[in-house]
C-alpha positions as a printed NumPy array, in Angstrom:
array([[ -48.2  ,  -41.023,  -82.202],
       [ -50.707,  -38.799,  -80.969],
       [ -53.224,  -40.071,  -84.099],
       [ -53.172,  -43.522,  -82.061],
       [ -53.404,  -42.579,  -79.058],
       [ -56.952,  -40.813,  -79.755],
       [ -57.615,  -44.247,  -81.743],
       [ -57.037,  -45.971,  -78.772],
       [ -58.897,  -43.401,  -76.794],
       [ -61.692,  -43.882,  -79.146],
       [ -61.765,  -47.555,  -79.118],
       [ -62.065,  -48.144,  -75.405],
       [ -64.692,  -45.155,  -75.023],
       [ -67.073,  -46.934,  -77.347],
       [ -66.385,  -50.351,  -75.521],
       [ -66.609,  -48.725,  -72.087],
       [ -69.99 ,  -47.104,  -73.383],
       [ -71.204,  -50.72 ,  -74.61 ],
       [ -70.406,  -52.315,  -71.798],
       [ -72.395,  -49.804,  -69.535],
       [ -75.685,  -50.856,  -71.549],
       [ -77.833,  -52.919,  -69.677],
       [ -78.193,  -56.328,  -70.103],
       [ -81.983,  -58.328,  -69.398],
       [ -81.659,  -61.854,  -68.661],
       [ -84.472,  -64.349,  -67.961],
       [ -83.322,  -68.156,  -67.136],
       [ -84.697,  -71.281,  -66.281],
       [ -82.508,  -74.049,  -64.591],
       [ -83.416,  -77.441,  -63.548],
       [ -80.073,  -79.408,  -62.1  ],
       [ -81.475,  -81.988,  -60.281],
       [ -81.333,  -85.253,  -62.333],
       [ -79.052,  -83.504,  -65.182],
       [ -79.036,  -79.87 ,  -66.642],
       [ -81.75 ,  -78.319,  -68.372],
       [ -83.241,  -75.167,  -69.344],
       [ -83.271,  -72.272,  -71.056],
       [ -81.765,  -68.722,  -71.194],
       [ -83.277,  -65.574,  -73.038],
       [ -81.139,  -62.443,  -73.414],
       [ -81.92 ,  -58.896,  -74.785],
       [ -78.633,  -56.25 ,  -75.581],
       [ -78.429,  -52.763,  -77.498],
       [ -82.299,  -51.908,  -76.774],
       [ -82.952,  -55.206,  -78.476],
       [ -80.728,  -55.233,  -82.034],
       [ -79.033,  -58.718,  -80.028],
       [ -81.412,  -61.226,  -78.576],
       [ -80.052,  -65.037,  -77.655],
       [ -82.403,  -67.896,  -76.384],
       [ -80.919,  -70.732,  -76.07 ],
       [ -82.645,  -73.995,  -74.755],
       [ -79.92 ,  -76.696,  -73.214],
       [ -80.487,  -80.356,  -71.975],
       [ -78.236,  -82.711,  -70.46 ],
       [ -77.675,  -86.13 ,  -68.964],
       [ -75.293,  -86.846,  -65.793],
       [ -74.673,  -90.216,  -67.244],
       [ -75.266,  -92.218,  -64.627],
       [ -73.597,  -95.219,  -64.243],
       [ -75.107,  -98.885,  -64.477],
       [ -75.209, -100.829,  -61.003],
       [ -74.513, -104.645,  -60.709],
       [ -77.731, -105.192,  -62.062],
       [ -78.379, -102.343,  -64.561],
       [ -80.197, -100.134,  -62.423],
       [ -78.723,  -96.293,  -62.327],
       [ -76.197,  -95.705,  -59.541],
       [ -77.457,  -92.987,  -57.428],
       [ -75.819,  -89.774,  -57.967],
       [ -75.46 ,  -89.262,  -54.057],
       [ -73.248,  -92.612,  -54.079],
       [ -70.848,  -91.726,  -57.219],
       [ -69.908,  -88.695,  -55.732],
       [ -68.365,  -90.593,  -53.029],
       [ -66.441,  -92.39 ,  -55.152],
       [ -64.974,  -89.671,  -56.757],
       [ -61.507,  -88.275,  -56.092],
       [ -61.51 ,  -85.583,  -53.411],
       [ -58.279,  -84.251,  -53.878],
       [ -59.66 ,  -80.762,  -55.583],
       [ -62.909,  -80.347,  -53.003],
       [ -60.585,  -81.345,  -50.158],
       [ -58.585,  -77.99 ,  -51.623],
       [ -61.364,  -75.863,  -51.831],
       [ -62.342,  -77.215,  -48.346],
       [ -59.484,  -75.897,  -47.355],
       [ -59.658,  -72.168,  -48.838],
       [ -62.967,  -72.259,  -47.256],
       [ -61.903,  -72.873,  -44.047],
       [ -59.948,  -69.738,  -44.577],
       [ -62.431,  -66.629,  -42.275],
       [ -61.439,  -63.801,  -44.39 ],
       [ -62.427,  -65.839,  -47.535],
       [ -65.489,  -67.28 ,  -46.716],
       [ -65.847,  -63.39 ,  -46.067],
       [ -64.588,  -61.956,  -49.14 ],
       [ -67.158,  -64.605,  -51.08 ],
       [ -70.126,  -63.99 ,  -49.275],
       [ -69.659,  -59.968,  -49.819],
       [ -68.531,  -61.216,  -53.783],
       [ -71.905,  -62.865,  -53.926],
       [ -73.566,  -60.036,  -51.953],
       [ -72.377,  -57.074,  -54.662],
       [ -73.257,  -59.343,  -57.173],
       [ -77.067,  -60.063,  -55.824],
       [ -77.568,  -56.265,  -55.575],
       [ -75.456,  -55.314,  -58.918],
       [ -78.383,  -57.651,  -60.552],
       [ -81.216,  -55.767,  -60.553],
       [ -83.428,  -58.735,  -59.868],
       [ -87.142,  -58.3  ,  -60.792],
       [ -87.607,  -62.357,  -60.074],
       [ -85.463,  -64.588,  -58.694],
       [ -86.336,  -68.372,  -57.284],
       [ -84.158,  -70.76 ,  -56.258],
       [ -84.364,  -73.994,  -54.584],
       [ -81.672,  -76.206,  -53.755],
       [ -80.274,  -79.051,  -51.661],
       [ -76.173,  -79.5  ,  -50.965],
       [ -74.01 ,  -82.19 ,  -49.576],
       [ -70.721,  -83.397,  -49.65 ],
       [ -70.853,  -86.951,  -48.217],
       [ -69.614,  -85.825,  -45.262],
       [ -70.535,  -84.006,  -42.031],
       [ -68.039,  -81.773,  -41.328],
       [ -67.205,  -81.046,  -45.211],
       [ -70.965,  -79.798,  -45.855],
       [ -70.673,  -77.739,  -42.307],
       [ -67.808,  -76.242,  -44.003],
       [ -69.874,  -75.26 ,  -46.783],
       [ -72.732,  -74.263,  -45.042],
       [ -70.875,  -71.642,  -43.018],
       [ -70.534,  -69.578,  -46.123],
       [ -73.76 ,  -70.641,  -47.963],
       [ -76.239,  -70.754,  -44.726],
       [ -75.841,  -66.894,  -44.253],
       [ -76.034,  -65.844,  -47.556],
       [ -78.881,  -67.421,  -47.956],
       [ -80.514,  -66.039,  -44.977],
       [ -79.325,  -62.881,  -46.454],
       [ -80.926,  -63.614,  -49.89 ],
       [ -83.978,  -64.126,  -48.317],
       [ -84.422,  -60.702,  -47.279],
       [ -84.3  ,  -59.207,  -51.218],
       [ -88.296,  -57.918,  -52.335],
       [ -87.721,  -59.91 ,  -55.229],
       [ -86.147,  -63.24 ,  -54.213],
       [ -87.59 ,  -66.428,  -52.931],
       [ -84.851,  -68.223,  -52.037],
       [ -84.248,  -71.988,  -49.763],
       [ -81.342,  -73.625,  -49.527],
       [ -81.051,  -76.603,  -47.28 ],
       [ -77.865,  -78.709,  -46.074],
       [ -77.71 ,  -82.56 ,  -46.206],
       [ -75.37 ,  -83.772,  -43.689],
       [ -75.759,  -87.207,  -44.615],
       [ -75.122,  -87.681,  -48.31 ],
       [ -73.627,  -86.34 ,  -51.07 ],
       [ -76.415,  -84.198,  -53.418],
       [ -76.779,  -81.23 ,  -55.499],
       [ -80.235,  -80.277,  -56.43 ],
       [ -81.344,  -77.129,  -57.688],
       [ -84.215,  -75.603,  -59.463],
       [ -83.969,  -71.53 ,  -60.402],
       [ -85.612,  -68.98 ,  -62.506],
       [ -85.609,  -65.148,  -62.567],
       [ -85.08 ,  -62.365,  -64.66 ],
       [ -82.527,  -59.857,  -64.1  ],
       [ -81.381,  -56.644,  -65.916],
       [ -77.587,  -56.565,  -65.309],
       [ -74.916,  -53.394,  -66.131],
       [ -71.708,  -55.949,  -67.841],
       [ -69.042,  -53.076,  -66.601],
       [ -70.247,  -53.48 ,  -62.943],
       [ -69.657,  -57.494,  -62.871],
       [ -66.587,  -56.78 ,  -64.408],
       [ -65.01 ,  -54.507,  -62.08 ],
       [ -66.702,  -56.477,  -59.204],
       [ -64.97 ,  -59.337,  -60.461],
       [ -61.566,  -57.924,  -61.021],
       [ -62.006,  -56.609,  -57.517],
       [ -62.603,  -60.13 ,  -56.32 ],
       [ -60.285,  -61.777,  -57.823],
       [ -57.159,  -59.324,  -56.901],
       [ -58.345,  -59.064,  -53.06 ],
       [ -55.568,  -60.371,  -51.098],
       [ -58.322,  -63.026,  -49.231],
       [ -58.971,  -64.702,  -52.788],
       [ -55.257,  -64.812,  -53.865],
       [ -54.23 ,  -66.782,  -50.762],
       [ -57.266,  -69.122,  -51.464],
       [ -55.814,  -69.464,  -54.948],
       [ -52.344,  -70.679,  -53.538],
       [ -54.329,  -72.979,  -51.365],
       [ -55.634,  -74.553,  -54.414],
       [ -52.717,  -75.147,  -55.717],
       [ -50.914,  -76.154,  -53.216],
       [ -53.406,  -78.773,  -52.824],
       [ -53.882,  -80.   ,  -56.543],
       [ -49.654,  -79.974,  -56.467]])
């Protein structure tokens, strides 16, 4: 009994000890009329590098006369019985709180050495995208302040968009997310946002 227990011992020291080796990303993101990019990442002083290029299309759909259907205009047609849920959690203080520190930890936790983002949200309607912006529009006031962000966000209150262009490099510690995401997801704010969401996709 005692042999597995310093197995087990043994086993979660040397994952613990990988997971407190840093990570470097670097990423480039265009989201605007699909998704493309690419991603570069360097593990174990360099013994495990990934760079992977991606490309996508939305799909857009034909109009009466074969001309591509505005993405602003699908997205109205879409059902809005999940974002009407998430709406919901959001409209929730101590969650919109609990995110914004969630995204906050996770900002500082990744070491930025470049970060640049630019982006454009809507939801179609007025008072949905006010929603949003109360817990986007300070944290990206707040991201603005980091030495080595450059960071704009701006609302559309008219029509439904997402746009977004980013690229940075990071170094990131994988056991910090981790237990800044357990700690997230097990806060009392996010578990009654969870029931919200499935109270409203019930």
């Amino acid at each position: 009994m005692d042999a597995w227990l310093v197995a087990l011992a043994i086993v979660v020291g040397f994952l613990l000890l990988l997971l407190l080796l840093p990570v470097e990303v670097a990423f480039q993101i265009d989201a605007s009329e699909g998704l493309r990019g690419q991603l570069k990442v360097r593990w174990l002083l360099g013994l495990v590098r990934l760079h992977k290029r991606f490309a996508g299309d939305r799909g857009r759909r034909r109009g009466p006369e074969g001309a591509p259907e505005p993405a602003r205009k699908r997205g109205r047609a879409r059902s809005r019985r999940g974002p009407a849920a998430l709406l919901a959690a959001l409209r929730e203080s101590a969650f919109r709180q609990r995110v914004r520190r969630f995204a906050g930890d996770l900002l500082a936790a990744a070491h930025l050495r470049q970060f640049r983002l630019r982006a454009r949200l809507g939801l179609g309607d007025p008072a949905d995208t006010g929603c949003l912006w109360a817990l986007v529009g300070p944290l990206s006031a707040w991201a603005r302040t980091l030495r080595a962000a450059d960071v704009r966000i701006d609302p559309d209150f008219a029509d439904a968009v997402f746009e977004l262009q980013t690229e940075g490099r990071m170094r990131l510690i994988p056991l910090q997310l981790v237990l800044l995401a357990i700690g997230f997801v097990l806060s009392p704010p996010s578990i009654q946002a969870w029931r919200t969401l499935r109270a409203g996709h019930g």
